[in-house]
C-alpha positions in Angstrom: 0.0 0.0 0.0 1.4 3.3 -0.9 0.0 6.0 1.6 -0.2 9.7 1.1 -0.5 12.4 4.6 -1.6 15.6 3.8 -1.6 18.5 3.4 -1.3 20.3 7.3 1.2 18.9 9.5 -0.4 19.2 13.4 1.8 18.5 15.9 4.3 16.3 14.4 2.0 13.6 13.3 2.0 13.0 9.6 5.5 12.7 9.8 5.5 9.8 12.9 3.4 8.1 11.1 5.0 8.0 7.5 8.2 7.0 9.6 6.7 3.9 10.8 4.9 3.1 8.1 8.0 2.9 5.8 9.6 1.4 8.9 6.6 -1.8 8.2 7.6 -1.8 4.1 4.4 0.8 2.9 5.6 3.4 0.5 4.5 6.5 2.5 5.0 10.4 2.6 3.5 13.7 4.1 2.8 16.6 2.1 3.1 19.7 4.3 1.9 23.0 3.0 1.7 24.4 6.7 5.0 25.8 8.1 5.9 27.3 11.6 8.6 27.9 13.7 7.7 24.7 15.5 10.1 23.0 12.6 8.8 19.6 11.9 10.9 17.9 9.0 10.5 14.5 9.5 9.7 11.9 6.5 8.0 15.2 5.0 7.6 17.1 2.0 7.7 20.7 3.2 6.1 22.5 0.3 3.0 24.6 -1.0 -0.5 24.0 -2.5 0.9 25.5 -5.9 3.6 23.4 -5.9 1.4 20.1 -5.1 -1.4 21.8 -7.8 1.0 21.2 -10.3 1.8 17.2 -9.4 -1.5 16.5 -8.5 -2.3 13.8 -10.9 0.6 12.2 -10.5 0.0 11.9 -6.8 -3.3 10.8 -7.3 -1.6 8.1 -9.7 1.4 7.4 -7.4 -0.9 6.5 -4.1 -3.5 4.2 -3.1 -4.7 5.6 0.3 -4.7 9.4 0.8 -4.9 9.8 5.2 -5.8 13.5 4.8 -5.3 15.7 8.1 -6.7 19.4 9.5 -9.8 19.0 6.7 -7.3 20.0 4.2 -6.6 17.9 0.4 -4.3 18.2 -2.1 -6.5 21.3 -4.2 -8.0 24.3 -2.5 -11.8 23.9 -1.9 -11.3 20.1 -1.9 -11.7 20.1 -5.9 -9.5 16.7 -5.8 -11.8 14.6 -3.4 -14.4 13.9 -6.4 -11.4 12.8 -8.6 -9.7 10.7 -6.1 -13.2 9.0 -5.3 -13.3 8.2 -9.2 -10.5 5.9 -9.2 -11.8 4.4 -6.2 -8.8 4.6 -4.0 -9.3 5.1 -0.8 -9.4 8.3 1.4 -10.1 9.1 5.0 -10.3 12.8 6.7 -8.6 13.1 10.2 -9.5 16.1 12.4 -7.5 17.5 15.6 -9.9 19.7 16.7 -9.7 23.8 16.0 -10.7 22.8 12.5 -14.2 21.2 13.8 -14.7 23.0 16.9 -18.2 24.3 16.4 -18.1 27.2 18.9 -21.6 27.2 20.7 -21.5 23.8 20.7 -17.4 23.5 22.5 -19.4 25.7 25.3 -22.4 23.0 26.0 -19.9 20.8 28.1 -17.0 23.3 28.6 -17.1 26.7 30.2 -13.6 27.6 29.9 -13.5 26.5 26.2 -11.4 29.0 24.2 -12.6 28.4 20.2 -10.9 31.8 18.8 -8.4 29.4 16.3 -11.7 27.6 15.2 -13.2 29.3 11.9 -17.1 30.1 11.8 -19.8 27.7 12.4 -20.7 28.9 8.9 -17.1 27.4 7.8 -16.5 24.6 9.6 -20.2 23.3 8.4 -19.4 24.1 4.4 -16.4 22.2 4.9 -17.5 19.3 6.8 -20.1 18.5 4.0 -18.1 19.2 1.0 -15.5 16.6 2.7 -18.0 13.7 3.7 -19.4 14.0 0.3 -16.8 12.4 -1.1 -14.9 10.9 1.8 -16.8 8.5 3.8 -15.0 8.2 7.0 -13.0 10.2 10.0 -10.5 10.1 12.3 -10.1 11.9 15.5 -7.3 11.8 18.4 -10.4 11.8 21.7 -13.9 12.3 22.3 -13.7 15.6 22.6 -13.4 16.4 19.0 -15.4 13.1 18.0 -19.2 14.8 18.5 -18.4 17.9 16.0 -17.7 15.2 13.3 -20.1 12.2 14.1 -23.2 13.7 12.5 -21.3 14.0 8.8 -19.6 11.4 8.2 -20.4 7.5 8.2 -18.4 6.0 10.4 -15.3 8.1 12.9 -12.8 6.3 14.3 -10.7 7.0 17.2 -6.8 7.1 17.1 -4.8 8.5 19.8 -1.6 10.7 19.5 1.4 9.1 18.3 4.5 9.4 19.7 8.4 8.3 18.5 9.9 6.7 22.5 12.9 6.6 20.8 13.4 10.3 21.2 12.5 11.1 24.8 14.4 9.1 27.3 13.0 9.8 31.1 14.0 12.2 33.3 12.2 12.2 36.7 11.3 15.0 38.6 14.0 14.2 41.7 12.7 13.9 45.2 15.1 15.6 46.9 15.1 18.8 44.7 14.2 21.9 46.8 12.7 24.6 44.2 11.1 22.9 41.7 11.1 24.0 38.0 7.8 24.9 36.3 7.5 24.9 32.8 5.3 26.2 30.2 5.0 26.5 26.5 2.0 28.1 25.0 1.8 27.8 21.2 -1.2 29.9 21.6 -1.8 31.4 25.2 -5.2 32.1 24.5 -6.3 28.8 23.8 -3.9 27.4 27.1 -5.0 29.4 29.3 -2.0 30.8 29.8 -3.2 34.1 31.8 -5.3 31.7 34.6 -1.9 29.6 34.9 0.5 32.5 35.3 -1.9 34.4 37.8 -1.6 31.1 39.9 1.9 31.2 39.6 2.3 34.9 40.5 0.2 33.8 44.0 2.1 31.1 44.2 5.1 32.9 44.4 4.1 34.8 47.6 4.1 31.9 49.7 5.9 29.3 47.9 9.9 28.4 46.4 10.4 27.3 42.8 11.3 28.6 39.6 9.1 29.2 36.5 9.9 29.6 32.8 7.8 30.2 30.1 8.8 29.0 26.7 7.7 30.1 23.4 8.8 30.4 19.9 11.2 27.6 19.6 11.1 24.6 17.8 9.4 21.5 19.1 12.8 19.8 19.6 14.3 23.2 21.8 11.1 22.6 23.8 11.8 18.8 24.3 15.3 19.4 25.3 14.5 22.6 27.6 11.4 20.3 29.5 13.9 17.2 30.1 15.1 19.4 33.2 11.9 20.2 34.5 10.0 19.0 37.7 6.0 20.4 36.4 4.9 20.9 33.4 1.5 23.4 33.1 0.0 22.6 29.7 -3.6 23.8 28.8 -6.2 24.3 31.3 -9.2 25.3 29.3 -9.4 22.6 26.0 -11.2 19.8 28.0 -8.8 17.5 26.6 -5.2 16.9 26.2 -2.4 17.2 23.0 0.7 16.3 22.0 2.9 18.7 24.7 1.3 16.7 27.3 2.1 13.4 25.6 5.2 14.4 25.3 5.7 15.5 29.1 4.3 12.0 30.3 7.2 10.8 27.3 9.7 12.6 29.6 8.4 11.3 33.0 7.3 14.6 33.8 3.8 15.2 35.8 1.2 17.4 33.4 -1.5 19.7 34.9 -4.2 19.7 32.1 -8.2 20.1 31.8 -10.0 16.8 31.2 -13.7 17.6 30.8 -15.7 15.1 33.1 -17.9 14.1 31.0 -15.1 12.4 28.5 -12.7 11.3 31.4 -14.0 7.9 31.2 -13.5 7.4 27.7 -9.8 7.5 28.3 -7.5 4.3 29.2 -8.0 4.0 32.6 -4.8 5.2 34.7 -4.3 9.0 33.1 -2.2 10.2 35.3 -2.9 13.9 34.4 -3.4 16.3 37.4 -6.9 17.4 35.9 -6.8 21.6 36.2 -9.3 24.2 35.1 -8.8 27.8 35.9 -10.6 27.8 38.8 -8.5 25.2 40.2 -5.0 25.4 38.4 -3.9 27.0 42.0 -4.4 24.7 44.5 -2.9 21.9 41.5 0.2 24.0 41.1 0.5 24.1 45.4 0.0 20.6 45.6 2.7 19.1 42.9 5.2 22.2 44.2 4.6 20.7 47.7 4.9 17.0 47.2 7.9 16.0 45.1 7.2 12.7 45.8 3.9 12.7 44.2 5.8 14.2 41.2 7.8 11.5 40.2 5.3 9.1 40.9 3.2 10.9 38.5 6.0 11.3 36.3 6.4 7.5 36.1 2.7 6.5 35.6 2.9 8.7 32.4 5.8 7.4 30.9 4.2 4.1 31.3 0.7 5.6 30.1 2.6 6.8 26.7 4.2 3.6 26.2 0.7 1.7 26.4 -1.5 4.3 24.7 0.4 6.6 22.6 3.6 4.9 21.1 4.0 5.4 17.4 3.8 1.3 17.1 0.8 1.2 19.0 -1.5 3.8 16.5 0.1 2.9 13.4 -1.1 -1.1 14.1 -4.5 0.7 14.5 -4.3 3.1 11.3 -3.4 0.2 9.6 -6.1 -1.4 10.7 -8.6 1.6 10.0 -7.2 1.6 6.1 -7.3 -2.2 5.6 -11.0 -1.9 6.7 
């Protein structure tokens, strides 16, 4: 099988997953047309939508299963989904959220739900149907994102984050360390959270030792080799769910404070170690990893072991696999 990702690299993923798929034998590449200082290279074909335009039939000749991410395709206005289908090659539509996230509905089960990187309703809806016209099936990483999608297509699967292990050895938050370090890195503080977390931090500060840093506009791997020395990690407090930073903290043996909605919390693996947050209570989360450092590294070693059941590149790919077989 020769397998085409496309066209908007989220988070690293189309790129973990060609890498293990050419790792199994499949022919497999990602076409990115989206490009940040976040730097993602990997097993990827950093280029533009003119520049795919002009190859386009020979892609659509060259693959047999086009894994299509962020409700983007290969043409503007998804004018290559009705071709595709005519050869009868098989395509499937993943979404990671701010592309779906219908904004009134984010809100029914989620007060602190920032949706500001989401288009319009108006958007999101033209977009959904063009897509499932052609394109009968969906993948998303949670149920969080899985109720904006249901209603369009036929059938949505469910595929966690993957992550490469091979590129985050542990470092444990150690017992013994008396000013713990607190990290966070806010691709968009807005959608984090980030004012409710550093407010906590500043009244924190009055009463309690440790340091904080907070890290932006640097590559992922900077951020990875920055958060190897630190003791907390404060990801994103207002989502409802949690992304690849967190994975990758729990990759690191590093404790995450993150919002889990409770009305999806059970539709996780049982044993998220998470130290569930919202901004009403991102304070007294903060106090109590800064004032047990025990309970840090045990948290720190439940998510390692939590990523290495859940979220290992090996582990989704056997699943994707799966999902395009089917």
């Amino acid at each position: 099988m020769r397998i085409f990702q496309g066209t908007t690299e989220i988070a690293g993923q189309m790129g973990i997953i060609s890498g293990e798929l050419k790792k199994r034998g499949y022919y497999a590449v990602g076409y990115n047309t989206f490009h940040s200082y976040l730097g993602y290279k990997d097993h990827l074909i950093n280029t533009t939508y003119h520049e795919i335009a002009k190859q386009v039939k020979h892609i659509i000749n060259t693959f047999d299963c086009f894994h299509f991410h962020y409700a983007s395709s290969l043409l503007l206005d998804f004018k290559d989904l009705p071709l595709i289908k005519s050869t009868g090659k098989k395509m499937i539509m993943h979404h990671w959220g701010n592309d779906v996230r219908f904004h009134e509905q984010a809100k029914v089960n989620n007060p602190y739900v920032y949706t500001g990187d989401s288009p319009s309703n108006e958007i999101i809806h033209e977009r959904l149907t063009k897509i499932s016209a052609h394109i009968d099936e969906a993948i998303v990483q949670d149920h969080e994102v899985l109720p904006y999608v249901e209603p369009y297509y036929k059938k949505v699967n469910v595929a966690p984050i993957a992550i490469d292990l091979d590129k985050f050895n542990p470092k444990y938050p150690d017992c013994k360390k008396n000013v713990p370090l607190i990290l966070h890195a806010p691709t968009n503080p807005e959608f984090k959270g980030t004012k409710y977390i550093e407010a906590a931090i500043k009244e924190l500060a009055n009463t309690h030792t440790f340091e904080y840093k907070r890290l932006e506009k640097l590559s992922n791997a900077e951020i990875i080799k920055i958060y190897r020395d630190a003791d907390i990690i404060a990801d994103q407090i207002l989502c409802g769910s949690y992304g690849l930073l967190s994975v990758e903290s729990m990759a690191l043996g590093k404790p995450v404070i993150t919002f889990i909605r409770p009305d999806i919390a059970n539709t996780f693996p049982s044993g998220l170690p998470i130290v569930n947050a919202n901004p009403d209570t991102v304070y007294e989360k903060l106090k109590l990893l800064i004032e047990q450092p025990s309970l840090r590294k045990e948290l720190g070693m439940l998510g390692r072991k939590y990523v290495e059941n859940y979220h290992s590149k090996e582990i989704v790919t056997d699943k994707l696999i799966q999902i395009y077989t089917n």
